[in-house]
C-alpha positions, 0 to 999 in steps of 0.5 A, a space after each residue: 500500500 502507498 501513502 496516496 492509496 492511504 490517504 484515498 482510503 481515509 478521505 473515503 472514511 472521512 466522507 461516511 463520518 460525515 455522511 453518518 452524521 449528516 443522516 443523525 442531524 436531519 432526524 433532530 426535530 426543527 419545529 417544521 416537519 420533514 419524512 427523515 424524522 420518522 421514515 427509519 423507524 422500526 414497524 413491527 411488520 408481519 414478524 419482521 422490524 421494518 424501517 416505515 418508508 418501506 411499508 409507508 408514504 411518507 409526506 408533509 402536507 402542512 408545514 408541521 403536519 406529517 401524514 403516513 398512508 401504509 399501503 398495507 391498513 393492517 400495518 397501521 396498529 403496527 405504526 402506530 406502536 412504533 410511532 409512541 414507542 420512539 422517542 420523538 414525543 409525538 402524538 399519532 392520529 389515526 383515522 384507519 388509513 392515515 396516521 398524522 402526526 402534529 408537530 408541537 411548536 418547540 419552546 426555547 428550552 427544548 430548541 437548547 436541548 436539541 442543540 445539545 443533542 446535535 453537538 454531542 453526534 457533531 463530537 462523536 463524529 469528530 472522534 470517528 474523524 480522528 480515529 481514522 486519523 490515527 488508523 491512517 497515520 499507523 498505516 503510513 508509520 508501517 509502511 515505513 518500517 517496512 522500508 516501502 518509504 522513506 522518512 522525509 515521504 512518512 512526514 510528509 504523508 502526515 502533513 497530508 492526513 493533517 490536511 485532508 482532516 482539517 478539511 473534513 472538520 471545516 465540513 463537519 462544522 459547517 453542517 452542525 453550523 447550518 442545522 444549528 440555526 435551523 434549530 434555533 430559528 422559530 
């Protein structure tokens, strides 16, 4: 393995750490509804835990109104369950085929404790960022212990890691930046 190939190898981590924490930031709640606030819960579905958009249209008819028509009505006991059993703290209606679920206007405190919530997966996600660090920096040491390069390249290949993760840092806050103020916003 060369430094480059370790170095593509890390960017590529780097970009699911924050692909992952992407995913995490969009299901905290903003006071507006979205689908990716409950399209991957877990539905109790015919024996099998099954993630509610496969079982379910998922759409925002009003901007804090969340309406999801199973496609099987026998699931909608099943959804339901789901939805109170999660830790959203939303109150499902269901009229036999459509579950709705009104979001709450978010008070102050709770908004500051979502942004709590988000900044401990931002962290999580900056210690996924340097653990591939470090898994990466161990790498390029073996490679030079092996003789496949020299010391000026080792030193070299860590000024680059060090790049390659301030930038996926910059990205990673910019995105809890962004979601930050979409929190806050009322």
């Amino acid at each position: 393995m060369t430094i480059p190939e370790i170095l593509s190898d890390a960017a590529e981590q780097f970009q699911g750490a924050i692909a992952h924490f992407e995913g995490e930031a969009a299901k905290i709640q903003t006071g507006r509804a979205h689908p990716s606030l409950v399209e991957d819960l877990l539905v109790e579905y015919y024996g099998a835990r099954t993630p509610l958009k496969q079982i379910a249209s998922i759409t925002v008819p009003e901007a804090r109104v969340i309406a999801i028509a199973p496609w099987d009505q026998a699931s909608v006991a099943s959804v339901v369950e789901a939805i109170r059993a999660s830790d959203l703290g939303l109150n499902p209606a269901d009229d036999g085929h459509v579950i709705r679920l009104n979001l709450p206007m978010l008070t102050e405190d709770r908004r500051r404790e979502l942004v709590k919530v988000l900044n401990a997966r931002a962290e999580d996600a900056r210690v996924s960022i340097r653990t591939i660090r470090e898994d990466a920096w161990k790498d390029i040491q073996d490679i030079e212990k092996q003789g496949l390069v020299g010391e000026d390249d080792k030193f070299r290949g860590k000024e680059d890691l060090q790049k390659e993760v301030d930038l996926w840092n910059a990205k990673l806050e910019s995105v809890r930046k962004k979601k930050e103020e979409e929190v806050l916003t009322v």
